[in-house]
C-alpha positions, 0 to 999 in steps of 0.5 A: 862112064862112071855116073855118079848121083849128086851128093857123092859128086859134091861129096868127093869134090869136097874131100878132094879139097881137103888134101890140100889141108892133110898136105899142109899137116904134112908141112907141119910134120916136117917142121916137128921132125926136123926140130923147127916145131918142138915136140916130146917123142910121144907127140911126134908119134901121134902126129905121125900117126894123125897124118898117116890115118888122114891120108889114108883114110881120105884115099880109102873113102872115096873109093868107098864113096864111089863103091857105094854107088853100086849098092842098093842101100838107102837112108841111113845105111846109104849115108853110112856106106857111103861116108863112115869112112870119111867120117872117120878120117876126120875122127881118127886124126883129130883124136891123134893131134888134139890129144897130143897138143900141149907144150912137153905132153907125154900122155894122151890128153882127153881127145883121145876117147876119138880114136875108138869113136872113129875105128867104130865109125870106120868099121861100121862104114867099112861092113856096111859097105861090103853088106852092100855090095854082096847083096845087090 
């Protein structure tokens, strides 16, 4: 059996919870596709993609999550192994909806500057994970 240290056991509790918000962005999605939430096709696009990152994301940190507990990483790089990619599950999407919020919005809004924030915690996360790995 797989023994995890507490704080990834909080940690992928907590994550698990949050499915139950990406499930309801996905209600929400619904609502815009279907024509019940109006939106210009630049918004549906980021929203789509917001939702996606999301799902995916989350789905991929916890396995880095658990991936984690067979490294010898400690501190900061630890953190990083194993949380990067959670983190940018919450930077990535939020860069996604927040820049398209706005009635009739076209272009990205300021929000924006998340999404290379959150590829640059991903990729950070992702190397230092595998950095990890190959040297235990």
């Amino acid at each position: 059996m797989l023994e995890l240290t507490d704080a990834a056991r909080v940690t992928a509790g907590i994550v698990l919870l949050t499915v139950v918000a990406i499930e309801s962005g996905g209600a929400f999605l619904v609502a815009v596709v279907t024509g019940k939430v109006p939106a210009t096709s630049f918004q549906t696009a980021f929203y789509r993609a917001g939702h996606a990152h999301a799902g995916v994301l989350v789905t991929l940190g916890l396995v880095c999550l658990l991936l984690s507990e067979a490294t010898d990483l400690d501190g900061l790089w630890r953190w990083l192994a194993a949380t990067g990619v959670l983190v940018s599950a919450i930077l990535l999407p939020a860069g996604f909806f927040l820049s398209a919020l706005g009635p009739g919005r076209e272009r990205p809004g300021r929000a924006v500057v998340l999404l290379p924030v959150g590829a640059t915690v991903l990729a950070a996360g992702l190397v230092t994970l595998a950095v990890g790995l190959l040297t235990a």
